[in-house]
PyMOL commands that place a pseudoatom at each C-alpha (Angstrom):
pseudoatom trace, name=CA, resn=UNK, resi=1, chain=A, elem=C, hetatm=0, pos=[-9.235, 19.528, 5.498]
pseudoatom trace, name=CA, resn=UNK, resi=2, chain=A, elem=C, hetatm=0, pos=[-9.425, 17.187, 8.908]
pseudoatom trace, name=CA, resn=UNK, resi=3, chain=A, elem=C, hetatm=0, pos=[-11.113, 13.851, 8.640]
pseudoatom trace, name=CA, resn=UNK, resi=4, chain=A, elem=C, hetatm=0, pos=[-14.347, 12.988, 10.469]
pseudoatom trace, name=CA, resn=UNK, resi=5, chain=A, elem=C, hetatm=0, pos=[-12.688, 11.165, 13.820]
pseudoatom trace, name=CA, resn=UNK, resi=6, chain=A, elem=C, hetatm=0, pos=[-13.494, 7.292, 13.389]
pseudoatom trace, name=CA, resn=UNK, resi=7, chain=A, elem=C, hetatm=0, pos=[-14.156, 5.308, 16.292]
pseudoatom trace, name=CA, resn=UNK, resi=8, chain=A, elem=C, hetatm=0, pos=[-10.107, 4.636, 16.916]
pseudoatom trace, name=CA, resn=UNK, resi=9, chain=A, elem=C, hetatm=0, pos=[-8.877, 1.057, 17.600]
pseudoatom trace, name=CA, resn=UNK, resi=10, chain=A, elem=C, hetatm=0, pos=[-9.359, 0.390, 21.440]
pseudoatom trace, name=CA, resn=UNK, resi=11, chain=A, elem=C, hetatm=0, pos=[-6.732, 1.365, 23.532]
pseudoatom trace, name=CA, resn=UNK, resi=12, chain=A, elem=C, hetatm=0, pos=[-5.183, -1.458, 24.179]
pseudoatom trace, name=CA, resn=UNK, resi=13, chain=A, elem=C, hetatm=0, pos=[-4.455, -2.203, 20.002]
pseudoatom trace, name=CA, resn=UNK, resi=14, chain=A, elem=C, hetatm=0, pos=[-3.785, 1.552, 19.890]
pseudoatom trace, name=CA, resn=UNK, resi=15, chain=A, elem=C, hetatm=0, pos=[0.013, 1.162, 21.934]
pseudoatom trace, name=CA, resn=UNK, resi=16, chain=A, elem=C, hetatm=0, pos=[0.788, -1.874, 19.946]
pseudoatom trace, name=CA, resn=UNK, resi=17, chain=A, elem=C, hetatm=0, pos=[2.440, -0.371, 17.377]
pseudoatom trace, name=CA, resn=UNK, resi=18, chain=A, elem=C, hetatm=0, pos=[3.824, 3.027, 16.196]
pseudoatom trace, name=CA, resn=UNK, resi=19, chain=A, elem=C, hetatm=0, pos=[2.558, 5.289, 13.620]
pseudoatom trace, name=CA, resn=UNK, resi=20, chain=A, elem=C, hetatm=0, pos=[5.344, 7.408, 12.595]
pseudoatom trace, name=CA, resn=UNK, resi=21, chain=A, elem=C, hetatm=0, pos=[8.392, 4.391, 12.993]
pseudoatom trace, name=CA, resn=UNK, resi=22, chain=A, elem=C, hetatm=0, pos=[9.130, 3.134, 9.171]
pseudoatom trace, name=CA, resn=UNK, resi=23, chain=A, elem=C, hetatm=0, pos=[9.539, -0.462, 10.738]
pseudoatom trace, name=CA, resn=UNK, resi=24, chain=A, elem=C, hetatm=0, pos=[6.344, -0.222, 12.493]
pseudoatom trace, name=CA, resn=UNK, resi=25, chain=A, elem=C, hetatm=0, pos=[3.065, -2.401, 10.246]
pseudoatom trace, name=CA, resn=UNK, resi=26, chain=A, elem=C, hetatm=0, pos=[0.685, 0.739, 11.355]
pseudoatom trace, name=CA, resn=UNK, resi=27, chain=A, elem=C, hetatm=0, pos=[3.072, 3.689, 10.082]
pseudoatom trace, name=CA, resn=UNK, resi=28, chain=A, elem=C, hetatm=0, pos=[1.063, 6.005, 8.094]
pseudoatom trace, name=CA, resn=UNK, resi=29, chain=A, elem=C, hetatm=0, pos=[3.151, 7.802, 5.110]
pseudoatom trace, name=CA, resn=UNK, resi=30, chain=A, elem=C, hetatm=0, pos=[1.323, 10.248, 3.092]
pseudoatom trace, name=CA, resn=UNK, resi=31, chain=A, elem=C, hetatm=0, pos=[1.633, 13.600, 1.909]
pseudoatom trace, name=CA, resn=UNK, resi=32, chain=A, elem=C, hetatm=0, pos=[1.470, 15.453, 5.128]
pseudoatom trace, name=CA, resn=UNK, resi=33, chain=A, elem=C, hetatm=0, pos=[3.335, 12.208, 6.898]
pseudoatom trace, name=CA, resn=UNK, resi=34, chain=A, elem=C, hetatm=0, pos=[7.336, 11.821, 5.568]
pseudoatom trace, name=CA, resn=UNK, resi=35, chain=A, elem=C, hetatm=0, pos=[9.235, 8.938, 6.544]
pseudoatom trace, name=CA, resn=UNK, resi=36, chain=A, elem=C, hetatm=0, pos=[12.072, 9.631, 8.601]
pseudoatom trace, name=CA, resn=UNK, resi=37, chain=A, elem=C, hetatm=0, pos=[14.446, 8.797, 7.710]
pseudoatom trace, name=CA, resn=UNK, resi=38, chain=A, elem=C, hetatm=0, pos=[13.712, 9.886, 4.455]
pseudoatom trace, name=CA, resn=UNK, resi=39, chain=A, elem=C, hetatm=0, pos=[16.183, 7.781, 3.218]
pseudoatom trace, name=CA, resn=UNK, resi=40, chain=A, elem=C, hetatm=0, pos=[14.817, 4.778, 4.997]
pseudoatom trace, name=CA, resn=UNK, resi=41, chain=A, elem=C, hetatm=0, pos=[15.399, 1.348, 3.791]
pseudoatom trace, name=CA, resn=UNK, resi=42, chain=A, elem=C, hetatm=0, pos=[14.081, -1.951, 5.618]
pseudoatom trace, name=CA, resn=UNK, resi=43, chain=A, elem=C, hetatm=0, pos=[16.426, -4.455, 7.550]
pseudoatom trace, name=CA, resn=UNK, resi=44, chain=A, elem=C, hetatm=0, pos=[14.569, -7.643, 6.774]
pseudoatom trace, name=CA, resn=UNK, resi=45, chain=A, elem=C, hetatm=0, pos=[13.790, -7.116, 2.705]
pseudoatom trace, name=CA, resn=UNK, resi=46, chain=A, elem=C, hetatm=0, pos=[13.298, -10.422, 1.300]
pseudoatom trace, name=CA, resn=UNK, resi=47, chain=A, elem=C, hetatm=0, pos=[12.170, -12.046, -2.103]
pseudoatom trace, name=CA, resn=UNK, resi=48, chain=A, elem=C, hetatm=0, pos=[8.857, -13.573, -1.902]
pseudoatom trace, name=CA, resn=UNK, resi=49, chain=A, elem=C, hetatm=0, pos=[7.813, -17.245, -3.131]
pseudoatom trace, name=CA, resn=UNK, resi=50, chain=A, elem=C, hetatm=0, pos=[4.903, -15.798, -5.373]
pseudoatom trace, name=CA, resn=UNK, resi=51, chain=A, elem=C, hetatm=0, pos=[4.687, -15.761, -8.868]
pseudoatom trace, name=CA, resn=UNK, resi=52, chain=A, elem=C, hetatm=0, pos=[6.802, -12.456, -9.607]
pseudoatom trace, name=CA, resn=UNK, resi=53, chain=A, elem=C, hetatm=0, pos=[5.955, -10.052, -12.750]
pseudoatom trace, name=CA, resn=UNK, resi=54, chain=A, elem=C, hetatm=0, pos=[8.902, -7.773, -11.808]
pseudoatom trace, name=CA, resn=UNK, resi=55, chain=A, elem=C, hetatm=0, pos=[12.515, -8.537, -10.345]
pseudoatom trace, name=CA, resn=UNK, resi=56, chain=A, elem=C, hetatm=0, pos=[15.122, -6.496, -8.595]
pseudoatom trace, name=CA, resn=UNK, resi=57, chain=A, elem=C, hetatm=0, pos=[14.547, -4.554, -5.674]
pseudoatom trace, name=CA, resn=UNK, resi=58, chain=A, elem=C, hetatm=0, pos=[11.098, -4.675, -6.874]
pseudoatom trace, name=CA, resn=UNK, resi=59, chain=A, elem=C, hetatm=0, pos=[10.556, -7.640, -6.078]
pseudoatom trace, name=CA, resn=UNK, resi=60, chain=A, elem=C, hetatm=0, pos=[11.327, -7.568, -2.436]
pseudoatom trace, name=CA, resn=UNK, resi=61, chain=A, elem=C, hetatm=0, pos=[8.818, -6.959, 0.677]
pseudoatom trace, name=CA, resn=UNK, resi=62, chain=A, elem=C, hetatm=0, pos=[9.909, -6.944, 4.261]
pseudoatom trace, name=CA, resn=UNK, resi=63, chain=A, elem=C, hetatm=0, pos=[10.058, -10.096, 5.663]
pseudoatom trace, name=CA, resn=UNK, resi=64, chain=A, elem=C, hetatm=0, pos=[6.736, -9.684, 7.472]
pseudoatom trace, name=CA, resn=UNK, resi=65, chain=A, elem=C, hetatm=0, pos=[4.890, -8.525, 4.540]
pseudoatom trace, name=CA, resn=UNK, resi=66, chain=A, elem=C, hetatm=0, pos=[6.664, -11.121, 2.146]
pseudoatom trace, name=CA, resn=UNK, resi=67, chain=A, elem=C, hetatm=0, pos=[5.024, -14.224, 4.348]
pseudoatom trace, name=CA, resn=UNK, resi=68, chain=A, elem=C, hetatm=0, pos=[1.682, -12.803, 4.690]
pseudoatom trace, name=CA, resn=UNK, resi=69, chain=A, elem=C, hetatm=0, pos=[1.484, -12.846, 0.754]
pseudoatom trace, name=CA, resn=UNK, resi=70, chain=A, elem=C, hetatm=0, pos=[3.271, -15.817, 0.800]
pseudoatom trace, name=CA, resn=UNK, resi=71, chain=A, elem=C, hetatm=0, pos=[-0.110, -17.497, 2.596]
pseudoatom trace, name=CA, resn=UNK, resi=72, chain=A, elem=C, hetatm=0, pos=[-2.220, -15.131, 0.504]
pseudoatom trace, name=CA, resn=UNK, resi=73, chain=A, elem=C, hetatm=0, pos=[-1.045, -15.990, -3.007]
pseudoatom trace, name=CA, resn=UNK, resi=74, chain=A, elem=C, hetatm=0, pos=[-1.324, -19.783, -2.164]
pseudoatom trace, name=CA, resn=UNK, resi=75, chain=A, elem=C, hetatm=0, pos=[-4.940, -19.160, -0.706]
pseudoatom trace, name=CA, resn=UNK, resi=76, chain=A, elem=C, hetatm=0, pos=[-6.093, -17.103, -4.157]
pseudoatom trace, name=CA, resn=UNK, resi=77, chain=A, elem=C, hetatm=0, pos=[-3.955, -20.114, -6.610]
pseudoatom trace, name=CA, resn=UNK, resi=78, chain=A, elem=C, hetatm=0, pos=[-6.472, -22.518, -3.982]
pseudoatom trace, name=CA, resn=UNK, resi=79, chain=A, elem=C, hetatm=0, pos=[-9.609, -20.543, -5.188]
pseudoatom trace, name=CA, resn=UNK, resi=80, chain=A, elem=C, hetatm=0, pos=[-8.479, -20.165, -8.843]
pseudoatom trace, name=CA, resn=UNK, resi=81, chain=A, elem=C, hetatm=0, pos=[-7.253, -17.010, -8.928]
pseudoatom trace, name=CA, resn=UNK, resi=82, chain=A, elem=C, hetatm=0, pos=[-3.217, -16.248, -9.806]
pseudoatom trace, name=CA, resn=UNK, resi=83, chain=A, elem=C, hetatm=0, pos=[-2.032, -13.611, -8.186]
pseudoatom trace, name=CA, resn=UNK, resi=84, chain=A, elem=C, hetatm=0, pos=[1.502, -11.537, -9.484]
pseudoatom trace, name=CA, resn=UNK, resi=85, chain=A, elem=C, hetatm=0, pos=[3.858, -9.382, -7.348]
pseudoatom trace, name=CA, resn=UNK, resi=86, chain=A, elem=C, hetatm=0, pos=[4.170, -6.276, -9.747]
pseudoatom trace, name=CA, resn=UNK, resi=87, chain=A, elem=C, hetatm=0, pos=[5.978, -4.109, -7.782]
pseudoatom trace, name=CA, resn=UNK, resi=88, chain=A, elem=C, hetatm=0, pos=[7.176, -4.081, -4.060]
pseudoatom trace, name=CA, resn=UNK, resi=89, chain=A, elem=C, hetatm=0, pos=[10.013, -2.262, -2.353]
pseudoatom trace, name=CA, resn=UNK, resi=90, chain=A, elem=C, hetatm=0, pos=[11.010, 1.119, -3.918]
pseudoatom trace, name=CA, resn=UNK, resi=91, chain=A, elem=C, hetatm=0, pos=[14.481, 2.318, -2.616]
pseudoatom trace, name=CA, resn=UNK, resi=92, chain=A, elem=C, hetatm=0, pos=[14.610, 6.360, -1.960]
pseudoatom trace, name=CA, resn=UNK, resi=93, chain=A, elem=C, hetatm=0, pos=[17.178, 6.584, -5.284]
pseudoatom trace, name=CA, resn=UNK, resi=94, chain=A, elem=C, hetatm=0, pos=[14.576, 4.643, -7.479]
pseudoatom trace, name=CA, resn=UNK, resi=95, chain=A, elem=C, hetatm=0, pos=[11.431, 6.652, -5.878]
pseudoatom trace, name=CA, resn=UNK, resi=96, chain=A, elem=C, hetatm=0, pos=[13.247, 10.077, -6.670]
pseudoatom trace, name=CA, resn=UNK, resi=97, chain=A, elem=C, hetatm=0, pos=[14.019, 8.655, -10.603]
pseudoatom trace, name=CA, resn=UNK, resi=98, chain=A, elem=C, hetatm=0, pos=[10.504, 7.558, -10.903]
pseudoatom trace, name=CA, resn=UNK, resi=99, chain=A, elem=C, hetatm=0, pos=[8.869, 10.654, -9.518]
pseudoatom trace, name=CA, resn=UNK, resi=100, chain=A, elem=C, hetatm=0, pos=[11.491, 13.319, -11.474]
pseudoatom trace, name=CA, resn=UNK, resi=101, chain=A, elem=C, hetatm=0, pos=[10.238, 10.854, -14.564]
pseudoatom trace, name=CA, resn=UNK, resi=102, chain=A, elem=C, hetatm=0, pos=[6.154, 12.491, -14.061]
pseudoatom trace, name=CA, resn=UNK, resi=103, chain=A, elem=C, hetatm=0, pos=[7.746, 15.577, -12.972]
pseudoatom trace, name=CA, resn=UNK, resi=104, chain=A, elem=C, hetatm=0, pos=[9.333, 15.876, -16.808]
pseudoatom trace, name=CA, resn=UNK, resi=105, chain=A, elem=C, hetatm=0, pos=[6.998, 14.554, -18.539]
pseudoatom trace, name=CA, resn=UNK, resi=106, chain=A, elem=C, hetatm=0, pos=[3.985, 15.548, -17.322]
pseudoatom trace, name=CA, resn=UNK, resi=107, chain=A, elem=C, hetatm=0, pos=[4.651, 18.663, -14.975]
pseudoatom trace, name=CA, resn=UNK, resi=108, chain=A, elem=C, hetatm=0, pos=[4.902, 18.613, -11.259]
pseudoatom trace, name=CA, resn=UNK, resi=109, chain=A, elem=C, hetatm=0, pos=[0.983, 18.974, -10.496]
pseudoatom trace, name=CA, resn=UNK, resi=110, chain=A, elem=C, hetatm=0, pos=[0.262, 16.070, -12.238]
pseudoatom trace, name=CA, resn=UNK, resi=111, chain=A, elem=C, hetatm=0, pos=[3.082, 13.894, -11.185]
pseudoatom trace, name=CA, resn=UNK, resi=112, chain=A, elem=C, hetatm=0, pos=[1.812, 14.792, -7.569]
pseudoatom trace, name=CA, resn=UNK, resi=113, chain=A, elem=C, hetatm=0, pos=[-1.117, 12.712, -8.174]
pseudoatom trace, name=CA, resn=UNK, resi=114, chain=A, elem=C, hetatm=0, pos=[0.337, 9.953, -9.685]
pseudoatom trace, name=CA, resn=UNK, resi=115, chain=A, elem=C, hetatm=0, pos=[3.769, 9.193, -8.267]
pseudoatom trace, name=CA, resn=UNK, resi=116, chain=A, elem=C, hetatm=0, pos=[4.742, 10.025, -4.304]
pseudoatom trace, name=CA, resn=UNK, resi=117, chain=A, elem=C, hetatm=0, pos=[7.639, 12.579, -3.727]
pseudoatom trace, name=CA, resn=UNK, resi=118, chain=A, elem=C, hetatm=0, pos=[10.928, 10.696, -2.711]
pseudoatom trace, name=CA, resn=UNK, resi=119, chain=A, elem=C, hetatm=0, pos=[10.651, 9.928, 1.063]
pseudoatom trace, name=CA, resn=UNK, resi=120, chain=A, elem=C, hetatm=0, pos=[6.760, 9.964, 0.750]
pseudoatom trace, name=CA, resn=UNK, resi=121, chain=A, elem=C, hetatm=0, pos=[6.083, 6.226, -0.180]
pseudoatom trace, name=CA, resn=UNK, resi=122, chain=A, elem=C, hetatm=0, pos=[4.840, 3.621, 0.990]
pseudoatom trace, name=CA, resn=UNK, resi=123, chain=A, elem=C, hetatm=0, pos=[6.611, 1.469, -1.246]
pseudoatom trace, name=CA, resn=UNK, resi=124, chain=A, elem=C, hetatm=0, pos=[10.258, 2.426, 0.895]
pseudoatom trace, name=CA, resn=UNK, resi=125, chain=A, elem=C, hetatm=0, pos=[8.653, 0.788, 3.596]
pseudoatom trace, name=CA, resn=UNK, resi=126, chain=A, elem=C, hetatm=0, pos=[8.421, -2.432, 2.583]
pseudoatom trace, name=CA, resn=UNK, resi=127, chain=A, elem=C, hetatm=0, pos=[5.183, -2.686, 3.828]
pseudoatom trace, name=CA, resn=UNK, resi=128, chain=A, elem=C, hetatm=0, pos=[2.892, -2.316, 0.474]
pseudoatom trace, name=CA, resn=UNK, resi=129, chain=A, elem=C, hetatm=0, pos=[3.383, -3.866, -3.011]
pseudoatom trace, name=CA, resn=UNK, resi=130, chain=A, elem=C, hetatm=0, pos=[1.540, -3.616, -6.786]
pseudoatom trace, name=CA, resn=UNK, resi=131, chain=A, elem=C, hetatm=0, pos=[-0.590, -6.433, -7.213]
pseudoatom trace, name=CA, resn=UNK, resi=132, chain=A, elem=C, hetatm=0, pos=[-0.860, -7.928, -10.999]
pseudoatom trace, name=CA, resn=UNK, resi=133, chain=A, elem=C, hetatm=0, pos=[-3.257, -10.704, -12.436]
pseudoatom trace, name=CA, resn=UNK, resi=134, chain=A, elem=C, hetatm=0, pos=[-1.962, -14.068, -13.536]
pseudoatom trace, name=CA, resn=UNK, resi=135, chain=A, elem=C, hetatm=0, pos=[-3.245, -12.529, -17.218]
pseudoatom trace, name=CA, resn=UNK, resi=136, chain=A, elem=C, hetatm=0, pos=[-1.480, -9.712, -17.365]
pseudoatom trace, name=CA, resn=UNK, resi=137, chain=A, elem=C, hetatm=0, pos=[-4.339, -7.686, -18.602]
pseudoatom trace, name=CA, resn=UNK, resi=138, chain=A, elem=C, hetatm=0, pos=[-4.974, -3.976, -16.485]
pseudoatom trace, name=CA, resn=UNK, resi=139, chain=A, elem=C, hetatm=0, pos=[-1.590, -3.854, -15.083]
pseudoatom trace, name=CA, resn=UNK, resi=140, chain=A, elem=C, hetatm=0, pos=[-1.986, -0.557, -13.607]
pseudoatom trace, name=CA, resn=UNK, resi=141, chain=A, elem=C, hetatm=0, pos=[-4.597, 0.748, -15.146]
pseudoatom trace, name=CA, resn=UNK, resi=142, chain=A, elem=C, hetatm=0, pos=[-8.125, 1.716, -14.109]
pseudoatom trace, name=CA, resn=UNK, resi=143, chain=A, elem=C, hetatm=0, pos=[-9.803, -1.340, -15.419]
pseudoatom trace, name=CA, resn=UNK, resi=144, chain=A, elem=C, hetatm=0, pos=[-7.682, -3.502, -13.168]
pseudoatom trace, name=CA, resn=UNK, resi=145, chain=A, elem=C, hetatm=0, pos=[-10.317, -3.206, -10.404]
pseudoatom trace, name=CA, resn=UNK, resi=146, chain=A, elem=C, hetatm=0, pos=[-12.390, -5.398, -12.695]
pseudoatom trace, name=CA, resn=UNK, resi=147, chain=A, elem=C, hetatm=0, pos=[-9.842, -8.199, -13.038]
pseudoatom trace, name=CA, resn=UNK, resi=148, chain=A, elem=C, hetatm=0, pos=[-9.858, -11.951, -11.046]
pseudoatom trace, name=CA, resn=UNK, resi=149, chain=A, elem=C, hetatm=0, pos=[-6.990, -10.621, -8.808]
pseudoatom trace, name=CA, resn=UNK, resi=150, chain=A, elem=C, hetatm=0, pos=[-8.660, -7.447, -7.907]
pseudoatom trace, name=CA, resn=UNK, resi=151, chain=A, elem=C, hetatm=0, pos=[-12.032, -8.585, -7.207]
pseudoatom trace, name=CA, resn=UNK, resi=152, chain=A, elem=C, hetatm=0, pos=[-10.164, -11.767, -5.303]
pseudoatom trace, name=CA, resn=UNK, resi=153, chain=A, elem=C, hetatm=0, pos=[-7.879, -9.383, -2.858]
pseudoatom trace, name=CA, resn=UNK, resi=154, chain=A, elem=C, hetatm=0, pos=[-10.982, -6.984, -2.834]
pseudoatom trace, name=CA, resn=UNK, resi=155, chain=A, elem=C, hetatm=0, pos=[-13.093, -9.636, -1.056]
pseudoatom trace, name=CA, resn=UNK, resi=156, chain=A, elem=C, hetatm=0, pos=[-10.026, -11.723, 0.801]
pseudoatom trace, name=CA, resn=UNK, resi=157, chain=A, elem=C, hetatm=0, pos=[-6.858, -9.220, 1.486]
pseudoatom trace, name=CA, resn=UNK, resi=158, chain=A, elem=C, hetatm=0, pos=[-7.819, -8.526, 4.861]
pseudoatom trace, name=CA, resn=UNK, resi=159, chain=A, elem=C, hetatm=0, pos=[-7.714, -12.204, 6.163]
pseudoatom trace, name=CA, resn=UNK, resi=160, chain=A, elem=C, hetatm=0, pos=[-4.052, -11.650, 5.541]
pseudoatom trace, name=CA, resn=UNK, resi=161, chain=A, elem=C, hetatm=0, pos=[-3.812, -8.490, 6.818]
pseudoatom trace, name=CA, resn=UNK, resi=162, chain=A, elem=C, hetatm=0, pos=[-3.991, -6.133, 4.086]
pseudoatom trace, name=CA, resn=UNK, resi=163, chain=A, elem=C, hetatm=0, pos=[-5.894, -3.520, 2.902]
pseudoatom trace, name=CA, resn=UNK, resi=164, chain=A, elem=C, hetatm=0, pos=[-6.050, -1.859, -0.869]
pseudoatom trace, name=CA, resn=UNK, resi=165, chain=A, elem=C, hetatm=0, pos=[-4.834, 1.752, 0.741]
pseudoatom trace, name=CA, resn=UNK, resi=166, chain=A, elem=C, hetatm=0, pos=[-6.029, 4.069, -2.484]
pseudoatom trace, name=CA, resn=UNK, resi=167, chain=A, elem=C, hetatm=0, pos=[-9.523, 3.164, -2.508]
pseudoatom trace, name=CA, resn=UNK, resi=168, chain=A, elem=C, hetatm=0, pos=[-12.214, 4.172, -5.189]
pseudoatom trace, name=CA, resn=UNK, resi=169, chain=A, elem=C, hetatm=0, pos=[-13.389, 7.780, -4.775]
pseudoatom trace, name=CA, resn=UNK, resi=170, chain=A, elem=C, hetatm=0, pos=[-11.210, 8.741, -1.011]
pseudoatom trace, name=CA, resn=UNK, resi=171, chain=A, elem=C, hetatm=0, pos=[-8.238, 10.831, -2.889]
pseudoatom trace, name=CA, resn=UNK, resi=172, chain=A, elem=C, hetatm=0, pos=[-9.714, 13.586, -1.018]
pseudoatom trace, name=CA, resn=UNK, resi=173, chain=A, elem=C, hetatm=0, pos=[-8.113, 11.817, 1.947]
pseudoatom trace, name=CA, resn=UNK, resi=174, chain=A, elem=C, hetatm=0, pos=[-5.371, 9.535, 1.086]
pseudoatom trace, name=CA, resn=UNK, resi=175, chain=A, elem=C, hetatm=0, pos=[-3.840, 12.170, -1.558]
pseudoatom trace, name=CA, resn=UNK, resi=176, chain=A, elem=C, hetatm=0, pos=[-4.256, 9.305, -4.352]
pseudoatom trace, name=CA, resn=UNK, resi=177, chain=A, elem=C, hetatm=0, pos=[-6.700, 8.561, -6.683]
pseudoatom trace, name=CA, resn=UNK, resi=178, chain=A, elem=C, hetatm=0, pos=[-8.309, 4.870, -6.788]
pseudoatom trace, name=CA, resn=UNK, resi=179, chain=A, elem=C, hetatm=0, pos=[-5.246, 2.163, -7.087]
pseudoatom trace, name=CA, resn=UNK, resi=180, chain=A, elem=C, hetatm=0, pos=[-7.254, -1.343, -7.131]
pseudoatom trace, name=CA, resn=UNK, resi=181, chain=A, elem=C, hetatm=0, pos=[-3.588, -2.682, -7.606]
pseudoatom trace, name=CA, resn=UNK, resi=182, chain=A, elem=C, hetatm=0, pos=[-1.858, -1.345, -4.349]
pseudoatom trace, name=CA, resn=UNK, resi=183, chain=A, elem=C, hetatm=0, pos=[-2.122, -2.961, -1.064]
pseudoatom trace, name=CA, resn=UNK, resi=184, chain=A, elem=C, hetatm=0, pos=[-0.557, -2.336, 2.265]
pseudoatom trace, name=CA, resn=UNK, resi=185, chain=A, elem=C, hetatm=0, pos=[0.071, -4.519, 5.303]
pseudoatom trace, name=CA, resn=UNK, resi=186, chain=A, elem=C, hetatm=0, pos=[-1.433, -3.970, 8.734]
pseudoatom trace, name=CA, resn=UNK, resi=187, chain=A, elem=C, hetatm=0, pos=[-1.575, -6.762, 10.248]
pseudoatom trace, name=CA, resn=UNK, resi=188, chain=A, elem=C, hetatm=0, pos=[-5.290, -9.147, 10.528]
pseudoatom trace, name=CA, resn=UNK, resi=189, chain=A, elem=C, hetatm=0, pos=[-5.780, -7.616, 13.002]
pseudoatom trace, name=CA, resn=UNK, resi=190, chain=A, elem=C, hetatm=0, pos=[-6.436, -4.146, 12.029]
pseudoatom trace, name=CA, resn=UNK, resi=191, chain=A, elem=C, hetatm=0, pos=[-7.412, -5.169, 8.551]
pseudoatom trace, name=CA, resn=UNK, resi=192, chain=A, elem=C, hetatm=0, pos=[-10.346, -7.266, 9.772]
pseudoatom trace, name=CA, resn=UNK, resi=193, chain=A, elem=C, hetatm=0, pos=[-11.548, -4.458, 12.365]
pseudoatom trace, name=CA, resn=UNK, resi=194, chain=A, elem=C, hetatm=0, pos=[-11.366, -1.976, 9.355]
pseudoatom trace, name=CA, resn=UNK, resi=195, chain=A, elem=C, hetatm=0, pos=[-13.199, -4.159, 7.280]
pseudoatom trace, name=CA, resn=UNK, resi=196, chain=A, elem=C, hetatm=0, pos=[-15.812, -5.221, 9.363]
pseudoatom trace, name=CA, resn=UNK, resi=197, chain=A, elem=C, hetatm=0, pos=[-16.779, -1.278, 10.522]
pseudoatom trace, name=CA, resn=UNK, resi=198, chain=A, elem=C, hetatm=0, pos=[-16.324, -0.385, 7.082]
pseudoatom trace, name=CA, resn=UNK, resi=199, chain=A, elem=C, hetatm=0, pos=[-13.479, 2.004, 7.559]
pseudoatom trace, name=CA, resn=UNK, resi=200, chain=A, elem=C, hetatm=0, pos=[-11.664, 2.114, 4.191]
pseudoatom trace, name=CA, resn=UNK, resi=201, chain=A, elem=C, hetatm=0, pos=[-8.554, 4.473, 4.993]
pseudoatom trace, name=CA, resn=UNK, resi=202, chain=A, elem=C, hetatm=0, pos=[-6.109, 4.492, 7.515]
pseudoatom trace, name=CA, resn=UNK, resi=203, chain=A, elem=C, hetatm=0, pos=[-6.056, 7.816, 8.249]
pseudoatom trace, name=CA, resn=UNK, resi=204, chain=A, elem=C, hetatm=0, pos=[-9.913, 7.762, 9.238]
pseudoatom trace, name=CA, resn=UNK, resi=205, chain=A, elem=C, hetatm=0, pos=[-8.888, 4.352, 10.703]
pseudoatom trace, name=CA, resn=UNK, resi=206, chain=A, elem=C, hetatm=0, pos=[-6.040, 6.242, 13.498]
pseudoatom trace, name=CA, resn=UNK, resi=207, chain=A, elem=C, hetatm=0, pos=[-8.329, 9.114, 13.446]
pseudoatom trace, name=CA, resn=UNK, resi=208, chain=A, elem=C, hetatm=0, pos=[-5.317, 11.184, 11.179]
pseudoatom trace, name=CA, resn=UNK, resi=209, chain=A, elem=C, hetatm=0, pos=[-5.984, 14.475, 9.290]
pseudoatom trace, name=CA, resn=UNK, resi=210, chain=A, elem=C, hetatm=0, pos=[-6.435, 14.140, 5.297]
pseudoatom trace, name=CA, resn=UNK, resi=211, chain=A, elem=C, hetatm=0, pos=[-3.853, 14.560, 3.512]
pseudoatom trace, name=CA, resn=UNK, resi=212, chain=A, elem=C, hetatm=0, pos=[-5.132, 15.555, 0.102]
pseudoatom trace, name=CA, resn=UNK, resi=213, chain=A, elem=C, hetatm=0, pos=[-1.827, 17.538, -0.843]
pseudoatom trace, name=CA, resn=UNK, resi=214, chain=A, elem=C, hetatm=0, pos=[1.653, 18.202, 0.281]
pseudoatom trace, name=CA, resn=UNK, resi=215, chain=A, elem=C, hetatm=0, pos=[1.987, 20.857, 3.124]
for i in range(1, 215): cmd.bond("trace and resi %d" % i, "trace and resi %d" % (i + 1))
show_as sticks, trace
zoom trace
């Protein structure tokens, strides 16, 4: 299946950054895109000052990412609304546990839809964490989307330059069903011009082919 061709970012945002380079805010990793390295791991991780619901390597973003939630955390606590980091980078070791996990206990058709294959996440990057509410209540779960954080980051994310990249009803593109919870850094820029034309995936937004399931 090929996506419908968006109008692409002009050409002068088109060359500023890379869509294949790990380190590059626009890479696109999905289930016809691999990183490569597939063992990839980010220079610059660093621990975020926001209100944490996970620790380890989890909580870690690249440095980029890590203080543009920095400024959107404080901006959501401003309006009333606590925002937790519930998962962020996701080393090629702990991606490969966590996928064989759904592989074993749920078979490997379903774990494709759930979990991304080692070397196929967007968590590896650095770029993209879990978001969680200051309640705790939804952590993962469909009726997250309905929670103060969601509804905040659903209306605000992209003044910080992120997106939510699994959005409600597009698994036929991105290759995942609706995750209110998981957003991805590209920059205001991009994240602003998506939002205002009402582009909602980033493969429609770079004019990519679906990528519904693995090649």
């Amino acid at each position: 299946m090929t996506t419908p061709p968006a109008p692409a970012p002009s050409a002068a945002a088109a060359r500023q950054h890379s869509l294949t380079d790990p380190a590059s805010p626009w890479v696109v990793v999905n289930k016809h895109r691999p990183l490569s390295p597939a063992t990839y791991r980010p220079a610059d991780l660093a621990q975020p000052g926001v209100r944490l619901a996970t620790s380890g390597e989890a909580a870690l973003l690249n440095s980029t990412t890590a203080a543009a939630a920095e400024r959107m955390f404080a901006a959501a606590a401003g309006a009333g609304v606590t925002l937790t980091l519930a998962s962020g980078y996701r080393s090629y070791a702990t991606q490969t546990r966590t996928y064989n996990g759904y592989v074993s206990s749920r078979g490997q058709a379903e774990a494709d839809t759930a979990s991304a294959r080692p070397g196929y996440s967007e968590h590896q990057t650095g770029w993209s964490f879990d978001l969680g509410d200051g309640g705790g209540a939804c952590s993962f779960q469909p009726c997250f989307a309905e929670q103060p954080a969601a509804v905040w980051a659903r209306n605000n994310a992209h003044l910080f330059g992120f997106v939510v990249r699994y959005p409600w009803m597009l698994h036929t593109i991105t290759g995942y069903y609706y995750e209110p919870w998981h957003l991805r850094y590209v920059g205001v820029e991009a994240a602003g011009d998506m939002n205002s034309r009402g582009i909602a995936t980033l493969e429609e937004y770079f004019g990519l082919e679906a990528a519904p399931a693995y090649l």
